[in-house]
Backbone as CSV, one residue per row, in Angstrom:
resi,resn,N_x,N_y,N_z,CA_x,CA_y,CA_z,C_x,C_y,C_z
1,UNK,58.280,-58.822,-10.646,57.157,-58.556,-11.520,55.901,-59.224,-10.957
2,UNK,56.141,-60.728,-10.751,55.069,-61.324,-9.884,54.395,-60.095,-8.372
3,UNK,55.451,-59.810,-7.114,55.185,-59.062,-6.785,54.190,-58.011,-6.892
4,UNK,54.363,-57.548,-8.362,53.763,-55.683,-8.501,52.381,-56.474,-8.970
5,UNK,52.415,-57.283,-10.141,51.248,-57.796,-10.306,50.434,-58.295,-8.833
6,UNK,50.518,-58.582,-7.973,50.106,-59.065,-6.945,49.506,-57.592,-6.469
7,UNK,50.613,-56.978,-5.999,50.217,-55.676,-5.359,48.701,-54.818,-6.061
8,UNK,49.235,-55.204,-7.630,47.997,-54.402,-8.611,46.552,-54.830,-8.090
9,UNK,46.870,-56.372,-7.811,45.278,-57.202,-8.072,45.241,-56.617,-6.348
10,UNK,45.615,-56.756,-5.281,45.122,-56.103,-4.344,44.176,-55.041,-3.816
11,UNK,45.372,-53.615,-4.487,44.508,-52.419,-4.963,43.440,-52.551,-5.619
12,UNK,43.349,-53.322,-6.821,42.253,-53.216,-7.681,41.010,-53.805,-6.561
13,UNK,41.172,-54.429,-5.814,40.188,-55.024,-5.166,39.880,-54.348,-3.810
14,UNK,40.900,-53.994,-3.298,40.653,-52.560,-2.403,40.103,-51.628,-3.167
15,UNK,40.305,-50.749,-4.537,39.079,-50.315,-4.550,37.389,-50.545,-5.177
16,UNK,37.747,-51.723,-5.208,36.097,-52.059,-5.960,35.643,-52.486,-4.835
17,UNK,35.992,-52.826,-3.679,35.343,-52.876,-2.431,34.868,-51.315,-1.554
18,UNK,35.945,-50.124,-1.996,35.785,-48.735,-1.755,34.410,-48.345,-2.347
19,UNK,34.205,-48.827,-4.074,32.860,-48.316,-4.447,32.182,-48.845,-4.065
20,UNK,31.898,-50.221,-4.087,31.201,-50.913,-3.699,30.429,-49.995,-2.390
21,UNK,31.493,-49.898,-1.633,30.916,-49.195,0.142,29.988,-47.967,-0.731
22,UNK,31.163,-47.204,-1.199,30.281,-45.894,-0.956,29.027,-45.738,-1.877
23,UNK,28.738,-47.105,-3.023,27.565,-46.782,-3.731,26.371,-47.630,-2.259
24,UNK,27.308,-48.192,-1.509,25.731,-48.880,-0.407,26.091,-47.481,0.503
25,UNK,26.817,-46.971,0.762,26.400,-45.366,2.007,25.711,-44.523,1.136
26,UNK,25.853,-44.598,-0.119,24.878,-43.860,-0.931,23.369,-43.973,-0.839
27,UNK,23.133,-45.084,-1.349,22.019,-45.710,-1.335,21.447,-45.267,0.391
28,UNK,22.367,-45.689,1.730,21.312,-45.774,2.111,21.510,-44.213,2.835
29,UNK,22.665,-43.370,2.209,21.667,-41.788,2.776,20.753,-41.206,1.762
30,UNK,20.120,-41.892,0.379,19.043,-41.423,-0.211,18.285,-42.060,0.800
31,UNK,18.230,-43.107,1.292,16.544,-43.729,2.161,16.739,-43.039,3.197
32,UNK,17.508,-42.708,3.932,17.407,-41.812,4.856,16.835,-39.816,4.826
33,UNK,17.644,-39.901,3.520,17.168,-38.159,3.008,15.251,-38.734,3.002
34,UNK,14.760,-39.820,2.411,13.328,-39.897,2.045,12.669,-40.077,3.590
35,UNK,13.255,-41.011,4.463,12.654,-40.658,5.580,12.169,-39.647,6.360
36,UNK,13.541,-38.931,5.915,13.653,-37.698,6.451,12.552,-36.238,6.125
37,UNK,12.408,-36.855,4.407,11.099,-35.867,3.987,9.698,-36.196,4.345
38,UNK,9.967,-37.789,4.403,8.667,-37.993,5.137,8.149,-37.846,6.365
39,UNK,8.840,-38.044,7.385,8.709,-37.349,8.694,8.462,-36.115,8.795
40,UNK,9.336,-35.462,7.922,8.875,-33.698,7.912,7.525,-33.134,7.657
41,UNK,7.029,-34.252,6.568,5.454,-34.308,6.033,4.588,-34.842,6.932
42,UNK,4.788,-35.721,7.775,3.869,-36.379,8.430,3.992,-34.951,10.283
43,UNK,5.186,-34.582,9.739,4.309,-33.485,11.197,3.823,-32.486,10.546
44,UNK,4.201,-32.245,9.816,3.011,-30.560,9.127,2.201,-31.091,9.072
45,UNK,1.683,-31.916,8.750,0.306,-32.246,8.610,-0.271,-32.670,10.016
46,UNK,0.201,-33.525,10.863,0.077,-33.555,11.820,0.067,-32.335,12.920
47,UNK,0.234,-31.549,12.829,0.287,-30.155,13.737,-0.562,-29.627,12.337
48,UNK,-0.850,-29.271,11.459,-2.072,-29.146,10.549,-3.309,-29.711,11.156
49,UNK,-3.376,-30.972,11.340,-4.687,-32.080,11.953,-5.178,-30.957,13.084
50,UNK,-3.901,-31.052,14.073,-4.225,-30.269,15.249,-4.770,-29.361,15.164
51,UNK,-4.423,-28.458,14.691,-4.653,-26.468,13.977,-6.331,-26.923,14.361
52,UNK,-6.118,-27.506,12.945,-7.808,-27.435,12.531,-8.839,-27.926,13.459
53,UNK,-8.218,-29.352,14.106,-9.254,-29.652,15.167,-9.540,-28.590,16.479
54,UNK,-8.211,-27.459,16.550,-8.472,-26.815,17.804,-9.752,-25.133,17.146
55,UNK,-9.596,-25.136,15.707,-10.315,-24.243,15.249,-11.739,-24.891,15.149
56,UNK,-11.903,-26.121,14.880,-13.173,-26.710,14.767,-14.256,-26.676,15.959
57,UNK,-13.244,-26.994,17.235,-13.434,-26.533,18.092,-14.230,-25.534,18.966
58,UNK,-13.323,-24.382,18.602,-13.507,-22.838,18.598,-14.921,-22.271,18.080
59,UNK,-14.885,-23.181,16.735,-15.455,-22.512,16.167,-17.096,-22.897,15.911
60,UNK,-17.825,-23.899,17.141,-19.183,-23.706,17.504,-19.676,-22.662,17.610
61,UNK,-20.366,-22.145,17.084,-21.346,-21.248,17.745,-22.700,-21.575,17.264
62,UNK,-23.301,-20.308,18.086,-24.890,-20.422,18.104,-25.458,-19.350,16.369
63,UNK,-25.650,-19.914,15.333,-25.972,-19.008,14.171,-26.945,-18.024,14.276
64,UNK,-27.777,-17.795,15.305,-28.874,-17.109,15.217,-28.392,-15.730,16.472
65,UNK,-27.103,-15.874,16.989,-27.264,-15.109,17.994,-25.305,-14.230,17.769
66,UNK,-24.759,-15.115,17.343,-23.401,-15.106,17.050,-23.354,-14.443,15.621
67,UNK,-24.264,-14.687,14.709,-24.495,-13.912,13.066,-24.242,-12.571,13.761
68,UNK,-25.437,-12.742,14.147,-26.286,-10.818,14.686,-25.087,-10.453,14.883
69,UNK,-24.199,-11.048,16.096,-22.918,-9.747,16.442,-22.075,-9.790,15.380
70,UNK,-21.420,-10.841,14.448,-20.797,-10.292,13.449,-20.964,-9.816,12.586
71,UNK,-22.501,-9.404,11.946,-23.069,-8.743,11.475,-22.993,-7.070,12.074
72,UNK,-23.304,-6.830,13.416,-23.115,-5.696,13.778,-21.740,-5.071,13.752
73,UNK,-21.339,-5.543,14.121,-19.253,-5.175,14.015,-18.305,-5.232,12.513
74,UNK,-19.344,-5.917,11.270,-18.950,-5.795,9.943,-19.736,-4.566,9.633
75,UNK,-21.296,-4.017,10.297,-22.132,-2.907,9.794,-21.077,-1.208,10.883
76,UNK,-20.343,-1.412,11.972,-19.743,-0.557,12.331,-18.475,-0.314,11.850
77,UNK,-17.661,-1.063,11.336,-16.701,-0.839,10.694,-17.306,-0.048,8.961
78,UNK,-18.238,-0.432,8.524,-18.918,0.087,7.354,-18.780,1.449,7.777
79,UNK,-19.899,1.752,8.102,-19.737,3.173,9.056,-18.800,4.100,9.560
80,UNK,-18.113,3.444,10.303,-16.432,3.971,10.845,-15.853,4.594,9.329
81,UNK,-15.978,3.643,8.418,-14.982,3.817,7.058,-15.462,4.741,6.160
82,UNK,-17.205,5.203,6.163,-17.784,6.022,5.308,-17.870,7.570,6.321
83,UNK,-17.443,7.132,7.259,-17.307,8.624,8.248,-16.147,9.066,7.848
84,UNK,-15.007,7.834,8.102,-13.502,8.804,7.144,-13.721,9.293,6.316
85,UNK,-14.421,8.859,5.626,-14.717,9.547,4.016,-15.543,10.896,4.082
86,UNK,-16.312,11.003,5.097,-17.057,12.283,4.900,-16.216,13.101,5.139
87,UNK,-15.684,12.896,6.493,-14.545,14.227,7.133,-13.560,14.315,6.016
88,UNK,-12.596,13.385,5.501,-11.626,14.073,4.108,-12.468,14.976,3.209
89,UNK,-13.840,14.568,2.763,-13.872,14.842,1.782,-14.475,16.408,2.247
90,UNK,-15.285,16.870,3.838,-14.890,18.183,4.241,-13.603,18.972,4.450
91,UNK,-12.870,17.888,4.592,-11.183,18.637,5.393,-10.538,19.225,3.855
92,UNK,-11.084,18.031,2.741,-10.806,18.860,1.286,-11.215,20.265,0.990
93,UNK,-12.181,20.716,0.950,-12.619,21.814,1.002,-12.041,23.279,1.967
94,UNK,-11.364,23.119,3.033,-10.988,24.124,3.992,-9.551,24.769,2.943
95,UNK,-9.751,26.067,3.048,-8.553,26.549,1.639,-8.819,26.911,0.937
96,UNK,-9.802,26.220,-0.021,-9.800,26.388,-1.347,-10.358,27.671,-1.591
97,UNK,-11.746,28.279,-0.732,-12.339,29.473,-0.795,-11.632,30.349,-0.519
98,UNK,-10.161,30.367,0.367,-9.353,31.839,0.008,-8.331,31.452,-1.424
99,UNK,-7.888,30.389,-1.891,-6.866,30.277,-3.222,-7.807,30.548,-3.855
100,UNK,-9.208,30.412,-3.944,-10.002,31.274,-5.266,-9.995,33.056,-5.237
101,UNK,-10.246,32.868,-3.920,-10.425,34.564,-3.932,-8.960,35.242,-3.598
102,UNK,-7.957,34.702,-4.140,-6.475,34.922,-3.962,-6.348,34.750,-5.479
103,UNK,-7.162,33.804,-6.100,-6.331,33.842,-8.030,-7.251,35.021,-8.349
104,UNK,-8.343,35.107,-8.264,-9.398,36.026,-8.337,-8.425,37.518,-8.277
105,UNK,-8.122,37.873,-7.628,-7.283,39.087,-7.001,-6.271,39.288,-7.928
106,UNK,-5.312,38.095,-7.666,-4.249,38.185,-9.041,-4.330,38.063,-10.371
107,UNK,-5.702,38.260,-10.844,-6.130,38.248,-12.566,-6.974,39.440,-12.196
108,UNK,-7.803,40.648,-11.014,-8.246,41.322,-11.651,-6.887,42.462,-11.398
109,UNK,-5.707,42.333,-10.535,-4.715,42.988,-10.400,-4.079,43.055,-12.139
110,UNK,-3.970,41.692,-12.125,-3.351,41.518,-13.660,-3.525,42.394,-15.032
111,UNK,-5.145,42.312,-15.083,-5.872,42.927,-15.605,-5.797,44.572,-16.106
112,UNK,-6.060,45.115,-14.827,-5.804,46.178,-14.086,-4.242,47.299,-14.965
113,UNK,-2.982,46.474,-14.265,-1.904,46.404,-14.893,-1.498,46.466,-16.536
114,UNK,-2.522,45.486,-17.397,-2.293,45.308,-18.410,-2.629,46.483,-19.215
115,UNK,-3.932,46.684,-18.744,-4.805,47.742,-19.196,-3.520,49.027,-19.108
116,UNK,-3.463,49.407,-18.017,-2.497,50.549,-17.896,-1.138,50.909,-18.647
117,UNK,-0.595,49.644,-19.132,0.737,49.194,-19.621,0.444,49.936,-21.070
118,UNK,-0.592,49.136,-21.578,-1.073,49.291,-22.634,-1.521,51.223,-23.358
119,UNK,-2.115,51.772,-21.909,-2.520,53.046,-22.352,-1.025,54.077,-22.239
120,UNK,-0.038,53.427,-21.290,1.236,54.130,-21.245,1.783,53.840,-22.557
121,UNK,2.212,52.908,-23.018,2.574,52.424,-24.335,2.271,52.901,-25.223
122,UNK,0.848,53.932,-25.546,0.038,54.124,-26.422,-0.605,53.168,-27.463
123,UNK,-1.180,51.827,-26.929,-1.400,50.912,-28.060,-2.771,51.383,-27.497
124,UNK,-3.042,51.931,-26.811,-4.729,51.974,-26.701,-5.221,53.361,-25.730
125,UNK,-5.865,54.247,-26.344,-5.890,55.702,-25.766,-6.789,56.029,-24.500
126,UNK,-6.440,56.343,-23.905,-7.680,56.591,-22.614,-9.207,56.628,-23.104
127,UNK,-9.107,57.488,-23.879,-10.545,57.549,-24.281,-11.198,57.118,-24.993
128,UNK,-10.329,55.402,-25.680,-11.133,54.651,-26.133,-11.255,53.132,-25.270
129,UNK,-10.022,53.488,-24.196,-10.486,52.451,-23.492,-10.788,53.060,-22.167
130,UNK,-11.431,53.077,-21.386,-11.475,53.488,-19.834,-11.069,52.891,-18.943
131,UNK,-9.928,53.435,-18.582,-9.311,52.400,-17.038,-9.661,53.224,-15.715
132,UNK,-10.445,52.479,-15.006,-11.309,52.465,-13.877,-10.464,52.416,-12.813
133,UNK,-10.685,53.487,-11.738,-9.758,53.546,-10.739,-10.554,52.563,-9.539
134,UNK,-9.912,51.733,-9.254,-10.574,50.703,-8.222,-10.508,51.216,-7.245
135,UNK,-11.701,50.449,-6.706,-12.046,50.973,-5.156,-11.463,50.171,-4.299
136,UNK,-10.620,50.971,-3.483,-9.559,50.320,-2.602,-10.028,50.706,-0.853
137,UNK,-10.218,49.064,-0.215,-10.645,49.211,0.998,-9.088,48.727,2.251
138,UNK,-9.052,49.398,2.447,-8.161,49.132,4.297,-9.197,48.529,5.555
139,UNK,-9.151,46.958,5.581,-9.354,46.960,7.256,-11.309,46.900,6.975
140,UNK,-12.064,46.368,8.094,-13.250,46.288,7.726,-13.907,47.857,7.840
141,UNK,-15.034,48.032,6.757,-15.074,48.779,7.067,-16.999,49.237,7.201
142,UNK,-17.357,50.246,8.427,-18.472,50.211,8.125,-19.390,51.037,7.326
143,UNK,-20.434,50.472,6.381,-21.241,51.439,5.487,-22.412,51.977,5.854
144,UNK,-22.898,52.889,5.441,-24.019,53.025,5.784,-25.346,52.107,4.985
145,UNK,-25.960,51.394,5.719,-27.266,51.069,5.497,-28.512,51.791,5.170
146,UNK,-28.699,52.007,3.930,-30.057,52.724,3.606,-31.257,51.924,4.236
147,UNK,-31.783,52.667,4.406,-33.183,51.903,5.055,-34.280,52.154,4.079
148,UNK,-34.693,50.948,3.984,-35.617,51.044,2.580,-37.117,52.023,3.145
């Protein structure tokens, strides 16, 4: 019994020396994780420092002579962009003058049709309505010109 009691207080002290360790490897991989963020911070910013000093750099110029050209190359791109706009808004237009004179055609055809339907049907008599025999052209054709 002495024995096991012995053995107990051993263990027990083997492991409170176990936590013991792993709350100090704890401890010190949090100071290490913080090093670790801090180093990470101190080069972004550091290659940040750089960036900027190599743009600061760069970025002398002369205001009275260096404006003018970026001024000219912001006024050609203006330009460039209101020229797209003209040509769509011509390239819109190509079409449309035959789909008019194509619906045009198919409403006075329509028309035409209805009228006729109507006088076959007898809802409306020839001689109170007049259906007009259209003048039908093939191919261009030439007229004669009266001469005034």
């Amino acid at each position: 019994m002495a024995e096991n009691e012995g053995q107990l207080k051993l263990h027990e002290e083997a492991y409170g020396n176990n936590v013991t360790k792993i709350k100090h490897a704890s401890g010190k991989l949090s100071d290490v994780r913080n090093k670790i963020q801090q180093y990470d911070a101190d080069l972004k910013m550091s290659r940040a420092e750089a960036e900027m000093a190599k743009l600061a750099g760069e970025f002398n110029f002369d205001v009275s002579t260096d404006f003018g050209q970026i001024e000219q190359v912001i006024n050609d791109k203006i330009s460039l962009n209101r020229a797209k706009v003209r040509v769509a808004a011509d390239m819109s237009g190509d079409g449309v003058a035959d789909i008019q004179h194509e619906q045009a055609m198919e409403k006075a055809l329509g028309d035409q049709a209805l009228k006729e339907f109507e006088v076959q049907m007898g809802l409306v008599t020839p001689e109170t309505t007049p259906v007009k025999e259209a003048t039908k052209e093939l191919g261009p054709a030439e007229r004669a010109v009266e001469k005034a």
